[in-house]
N, CA, C and O of each residue as an XYZ file, in Angstrom:
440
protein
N      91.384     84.515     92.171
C      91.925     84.059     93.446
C      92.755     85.157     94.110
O      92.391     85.480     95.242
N      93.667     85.697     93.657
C      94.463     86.837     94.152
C      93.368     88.209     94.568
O      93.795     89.035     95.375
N      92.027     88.379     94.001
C      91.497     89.314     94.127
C      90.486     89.035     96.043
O      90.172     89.919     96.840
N      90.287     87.691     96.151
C      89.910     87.451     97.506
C      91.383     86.877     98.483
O      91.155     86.341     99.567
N      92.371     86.987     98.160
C      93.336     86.602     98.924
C      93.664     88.190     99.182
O      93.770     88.467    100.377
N      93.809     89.078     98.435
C      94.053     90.492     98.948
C      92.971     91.340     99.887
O      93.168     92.132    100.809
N      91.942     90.928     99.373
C      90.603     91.432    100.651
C      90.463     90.802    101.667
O      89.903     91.221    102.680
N      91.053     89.506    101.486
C      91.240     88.985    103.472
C      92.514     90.014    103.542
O      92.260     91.205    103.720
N      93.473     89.716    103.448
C      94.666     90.265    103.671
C      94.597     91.488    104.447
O      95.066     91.739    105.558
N      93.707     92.426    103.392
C      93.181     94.340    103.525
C      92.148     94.099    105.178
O      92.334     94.627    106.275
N      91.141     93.160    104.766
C      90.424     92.966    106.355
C      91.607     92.758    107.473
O      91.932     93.787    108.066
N      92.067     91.939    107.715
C      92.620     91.022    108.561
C      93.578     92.209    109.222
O      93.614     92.438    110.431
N      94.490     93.055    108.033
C      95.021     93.815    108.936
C      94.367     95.187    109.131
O      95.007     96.176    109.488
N      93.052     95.186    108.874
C      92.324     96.767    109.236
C      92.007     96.173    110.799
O      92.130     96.940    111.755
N      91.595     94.776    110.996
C      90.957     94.103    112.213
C      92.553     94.252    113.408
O      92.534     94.391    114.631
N      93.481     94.181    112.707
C      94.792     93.870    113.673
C      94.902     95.533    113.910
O      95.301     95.749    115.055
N      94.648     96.828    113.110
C      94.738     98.083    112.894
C      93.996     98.709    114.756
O      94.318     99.356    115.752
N      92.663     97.774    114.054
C      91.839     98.218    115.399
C      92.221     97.651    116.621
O      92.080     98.328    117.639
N      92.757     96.330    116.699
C      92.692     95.733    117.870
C      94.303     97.004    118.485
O      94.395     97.379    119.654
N      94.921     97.251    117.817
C      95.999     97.894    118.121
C      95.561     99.119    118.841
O      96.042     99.326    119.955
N      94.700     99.957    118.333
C      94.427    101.389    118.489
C      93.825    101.342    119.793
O      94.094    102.212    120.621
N      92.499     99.761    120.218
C      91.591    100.352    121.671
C      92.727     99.615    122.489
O      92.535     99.846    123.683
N      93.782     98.854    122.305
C      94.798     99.010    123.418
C      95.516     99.627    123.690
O      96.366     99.208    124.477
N      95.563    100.556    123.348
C      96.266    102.217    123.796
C      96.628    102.037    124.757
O      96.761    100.818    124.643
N      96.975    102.272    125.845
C      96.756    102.801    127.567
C      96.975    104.393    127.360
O      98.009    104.873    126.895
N      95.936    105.077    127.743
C      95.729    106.660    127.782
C      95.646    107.584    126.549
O      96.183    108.677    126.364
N      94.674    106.720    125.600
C      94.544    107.244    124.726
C      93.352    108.538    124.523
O      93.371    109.433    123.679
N      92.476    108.320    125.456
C      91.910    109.283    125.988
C      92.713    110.831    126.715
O      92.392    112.005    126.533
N      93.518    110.415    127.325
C      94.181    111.964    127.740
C      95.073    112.445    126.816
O      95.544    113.583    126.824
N      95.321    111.525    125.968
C      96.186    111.954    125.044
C      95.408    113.135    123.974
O      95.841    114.267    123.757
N      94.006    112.454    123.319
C      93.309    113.535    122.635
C      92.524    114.435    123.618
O      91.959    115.436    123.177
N      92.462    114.100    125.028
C      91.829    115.484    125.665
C      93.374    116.611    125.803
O      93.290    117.798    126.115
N      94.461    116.017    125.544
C      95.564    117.134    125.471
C      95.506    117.610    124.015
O      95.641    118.825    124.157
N      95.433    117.469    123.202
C      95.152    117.383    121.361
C      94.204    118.957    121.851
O      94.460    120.162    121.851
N      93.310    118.297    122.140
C      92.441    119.259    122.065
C      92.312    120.526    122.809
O      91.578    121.471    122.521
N      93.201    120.408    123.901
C      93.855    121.970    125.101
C      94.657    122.980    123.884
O      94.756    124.199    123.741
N      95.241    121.582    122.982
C      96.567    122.642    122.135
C      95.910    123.082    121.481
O      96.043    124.305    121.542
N      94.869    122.665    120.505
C      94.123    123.231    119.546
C      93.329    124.117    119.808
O      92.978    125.053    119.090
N      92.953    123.811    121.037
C      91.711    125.092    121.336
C      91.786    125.619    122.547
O      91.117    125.145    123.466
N      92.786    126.903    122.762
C      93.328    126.890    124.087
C      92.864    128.007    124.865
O      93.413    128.282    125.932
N      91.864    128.694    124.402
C      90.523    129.467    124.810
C      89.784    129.375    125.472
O      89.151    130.310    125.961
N      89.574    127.708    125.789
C      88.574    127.258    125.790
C      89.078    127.176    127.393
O      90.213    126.740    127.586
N      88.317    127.559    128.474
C      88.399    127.163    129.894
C      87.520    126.628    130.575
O      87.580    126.679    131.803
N      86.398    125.928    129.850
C      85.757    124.983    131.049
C      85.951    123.645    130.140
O      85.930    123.373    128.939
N      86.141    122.995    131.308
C      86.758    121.558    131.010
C      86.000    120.933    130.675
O      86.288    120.156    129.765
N      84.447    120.930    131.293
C      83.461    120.173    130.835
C      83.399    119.934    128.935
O      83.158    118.923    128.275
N      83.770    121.510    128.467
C      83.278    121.645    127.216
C      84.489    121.012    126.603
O      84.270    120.618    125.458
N      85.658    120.812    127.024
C      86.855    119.773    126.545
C      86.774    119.082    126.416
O      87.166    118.684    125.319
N      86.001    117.823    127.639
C      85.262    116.875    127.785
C      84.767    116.302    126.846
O      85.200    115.416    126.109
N      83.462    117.045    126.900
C      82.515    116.776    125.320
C      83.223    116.544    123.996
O      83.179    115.479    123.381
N      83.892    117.652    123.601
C      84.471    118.041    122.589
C      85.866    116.335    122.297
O      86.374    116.031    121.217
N      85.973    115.985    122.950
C      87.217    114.913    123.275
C      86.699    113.414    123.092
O      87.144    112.413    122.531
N      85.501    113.737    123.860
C      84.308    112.299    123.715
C      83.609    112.314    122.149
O      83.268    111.177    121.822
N      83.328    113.338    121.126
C      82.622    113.618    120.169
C      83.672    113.024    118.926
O      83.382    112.387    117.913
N      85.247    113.585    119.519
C      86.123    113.048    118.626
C      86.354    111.851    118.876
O      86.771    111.326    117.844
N      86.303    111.120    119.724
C      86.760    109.700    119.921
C      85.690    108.317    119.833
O      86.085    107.154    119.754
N      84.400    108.711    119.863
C      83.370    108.056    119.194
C      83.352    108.288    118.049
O      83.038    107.218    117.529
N      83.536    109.260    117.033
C      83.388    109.526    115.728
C      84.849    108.499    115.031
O      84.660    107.818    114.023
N      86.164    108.529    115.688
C      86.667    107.176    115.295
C      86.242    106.407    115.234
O      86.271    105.810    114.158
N      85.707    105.995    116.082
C      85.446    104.525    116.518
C      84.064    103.931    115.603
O      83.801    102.730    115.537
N      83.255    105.005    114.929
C      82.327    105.189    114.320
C      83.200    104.814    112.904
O      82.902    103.805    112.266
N      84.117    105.562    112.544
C      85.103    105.525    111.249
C      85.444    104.514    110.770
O      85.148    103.979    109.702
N      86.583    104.010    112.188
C      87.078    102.148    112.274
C      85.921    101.629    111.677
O      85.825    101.695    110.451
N      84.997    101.106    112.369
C      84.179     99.887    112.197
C      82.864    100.543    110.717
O      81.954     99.849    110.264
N      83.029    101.274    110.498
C      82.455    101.745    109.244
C      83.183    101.360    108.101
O      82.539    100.776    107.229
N      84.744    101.617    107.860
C      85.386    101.055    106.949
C      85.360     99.247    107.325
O      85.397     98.314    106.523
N      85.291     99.214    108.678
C      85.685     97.404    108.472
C      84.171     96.839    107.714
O      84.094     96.124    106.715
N      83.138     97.355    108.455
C      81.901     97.294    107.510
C      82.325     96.990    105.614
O      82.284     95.905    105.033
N      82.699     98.330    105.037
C      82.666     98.292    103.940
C      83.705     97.275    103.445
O      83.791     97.090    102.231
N      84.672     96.456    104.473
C      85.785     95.762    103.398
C      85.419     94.559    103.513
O      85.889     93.748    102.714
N      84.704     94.219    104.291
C      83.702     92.567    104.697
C      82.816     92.987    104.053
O      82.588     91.930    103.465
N      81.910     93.838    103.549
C      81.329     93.609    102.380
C      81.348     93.430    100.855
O      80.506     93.128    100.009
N      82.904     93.797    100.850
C      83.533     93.910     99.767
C      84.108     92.560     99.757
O      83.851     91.899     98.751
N      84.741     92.078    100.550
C      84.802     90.570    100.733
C      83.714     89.453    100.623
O      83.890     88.359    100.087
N      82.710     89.838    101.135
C      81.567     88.875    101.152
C      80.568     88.614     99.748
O      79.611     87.851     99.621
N      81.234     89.626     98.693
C      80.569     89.814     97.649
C      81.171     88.889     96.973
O      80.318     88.100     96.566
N      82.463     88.517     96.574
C      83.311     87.307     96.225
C      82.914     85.985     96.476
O      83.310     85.052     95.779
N      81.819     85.788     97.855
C      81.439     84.282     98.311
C      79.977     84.188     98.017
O      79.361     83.226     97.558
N      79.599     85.198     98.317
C      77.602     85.127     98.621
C      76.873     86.077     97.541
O      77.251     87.106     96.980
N      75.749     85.372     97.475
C      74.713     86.694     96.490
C      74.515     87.450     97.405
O      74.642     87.476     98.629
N      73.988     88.418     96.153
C      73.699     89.661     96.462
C      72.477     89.988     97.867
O      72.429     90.821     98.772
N      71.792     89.082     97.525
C      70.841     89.450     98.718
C      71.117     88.798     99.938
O      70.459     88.947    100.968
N      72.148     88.040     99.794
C      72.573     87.214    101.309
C      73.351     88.439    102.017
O      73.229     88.571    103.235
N      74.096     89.277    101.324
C      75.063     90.410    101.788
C      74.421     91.308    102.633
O      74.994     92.084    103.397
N      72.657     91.133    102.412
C      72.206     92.297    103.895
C      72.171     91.128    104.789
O      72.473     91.647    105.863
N      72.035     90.183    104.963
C      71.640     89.468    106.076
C      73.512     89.477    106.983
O      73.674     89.801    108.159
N      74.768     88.993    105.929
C      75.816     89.305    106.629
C      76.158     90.492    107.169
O      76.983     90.377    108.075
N      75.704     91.935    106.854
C      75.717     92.750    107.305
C      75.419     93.436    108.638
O      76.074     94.126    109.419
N      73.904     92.871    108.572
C      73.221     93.022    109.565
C      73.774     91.991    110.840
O      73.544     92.190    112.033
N      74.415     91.056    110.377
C      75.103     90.058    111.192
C      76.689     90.569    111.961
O      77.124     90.167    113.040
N      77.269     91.461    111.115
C      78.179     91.928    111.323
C      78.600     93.096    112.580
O      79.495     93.344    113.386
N      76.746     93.792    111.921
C      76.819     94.617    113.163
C      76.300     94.510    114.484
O      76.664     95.108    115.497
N      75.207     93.485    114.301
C      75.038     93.277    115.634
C      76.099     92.522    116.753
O      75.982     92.472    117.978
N      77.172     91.955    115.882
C      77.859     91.312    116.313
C      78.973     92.113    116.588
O      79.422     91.722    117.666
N      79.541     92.896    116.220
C      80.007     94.514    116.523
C      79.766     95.378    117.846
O      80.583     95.777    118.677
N      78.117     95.569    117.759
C      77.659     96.376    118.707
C      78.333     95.517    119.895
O      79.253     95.956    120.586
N      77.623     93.931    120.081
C      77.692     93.369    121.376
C      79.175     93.468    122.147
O      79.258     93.589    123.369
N      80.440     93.395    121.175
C      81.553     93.163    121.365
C      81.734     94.569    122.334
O      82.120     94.556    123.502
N      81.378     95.706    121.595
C      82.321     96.570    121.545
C      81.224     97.103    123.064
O      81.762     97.956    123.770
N      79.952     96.678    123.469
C      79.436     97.137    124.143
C      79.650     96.643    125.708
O      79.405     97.325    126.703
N      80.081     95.517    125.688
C      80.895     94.467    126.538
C      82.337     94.609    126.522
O      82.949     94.307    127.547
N      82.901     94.982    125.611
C      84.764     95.421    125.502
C      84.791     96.772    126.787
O      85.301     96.776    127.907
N      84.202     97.574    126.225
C      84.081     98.764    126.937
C      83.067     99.154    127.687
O      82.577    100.283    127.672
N      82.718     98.229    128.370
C      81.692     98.185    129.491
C      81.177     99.945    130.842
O      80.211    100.523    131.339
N      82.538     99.976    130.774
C      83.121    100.470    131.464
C      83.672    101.997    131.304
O      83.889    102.845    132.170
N      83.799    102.038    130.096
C      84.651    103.261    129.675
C      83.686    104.951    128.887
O      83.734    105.462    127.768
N      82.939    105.304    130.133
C      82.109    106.746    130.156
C      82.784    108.026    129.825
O      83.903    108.362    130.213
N      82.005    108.681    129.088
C      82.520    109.877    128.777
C      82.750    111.109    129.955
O      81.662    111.185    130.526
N      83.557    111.963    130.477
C      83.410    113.035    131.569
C      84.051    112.121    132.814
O      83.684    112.442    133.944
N      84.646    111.409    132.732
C      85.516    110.578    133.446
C      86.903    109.696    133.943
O      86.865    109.009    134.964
C-alpha cells in the first residue's frame, strides 16, 4: 500500500511540477536571453531563435517523457502487463490533444 500511495504522490506532484512551469509568463524570452549569454557570437537572431525553440521543445519532450514513465510505473501496481500498452498509448494521445489545444497558439520565431 505505501508503495502505490508514494507513486500517486511522485505523479501528482510531477503533474503540479508541469502545470507550474507552462504558466510562466515569458518564459520564452527568458531562455532566448539564456541563450544571448551563452552564446554571444552568435549575431543573427534567426539562429537564436531556432536554437531557443530546439531547447524548449526538448523540455517539454523531457516533462511529459518522465510523466510517461511514472504512470507507467504506477499503472503496473493496478493492471497487467499487456493492458499497460493500451494505457500508454492512451496517455499519449491524450497528451498530444491537450498540449496541442493548450498551446494552440504558441509558434516558434515569434
Amino acid at each position: 500500500m505505501k508503495t502505490k500511495l508514494k507513486k500517486w504522490l511522485i505523479l501528482i506532484v510531477w503533474m503540479f511540477i508541469i502545470f507550474i512551469f507552462s504558466n510562466q509568463p515569458h518564459s520564452g524570452s527568458v531562455t532566448h536571453d539564456m541563450v544571448e549569454q551563452i552564446l554571444p557570437n552568435i549575431k543573427f537572431d534567426s539562429l537564436i531563435n531556432i536554437i531557443n525553440f530546439t531547447i524548449r521543445k526538448l523540455a517539454h519532450l523531457s516533462e511529459y517523457f518522465i510523466l510517461t514513465l511514472l504512470t507507467i510505473s504506477l499503472s503496473k501496481e493496478y493492471i497487467k502487463k499487456e493492458k499497460i500498452i493500451l494505457l500508454r498509448d492512451f496517455s499519449k494521445i491524450n497528451l498530444t490533444i491537450l498540449v496541442n489545444i493548450w498551446g494552440y497558439n504558441k509558434t516558434p520565431f515569434f
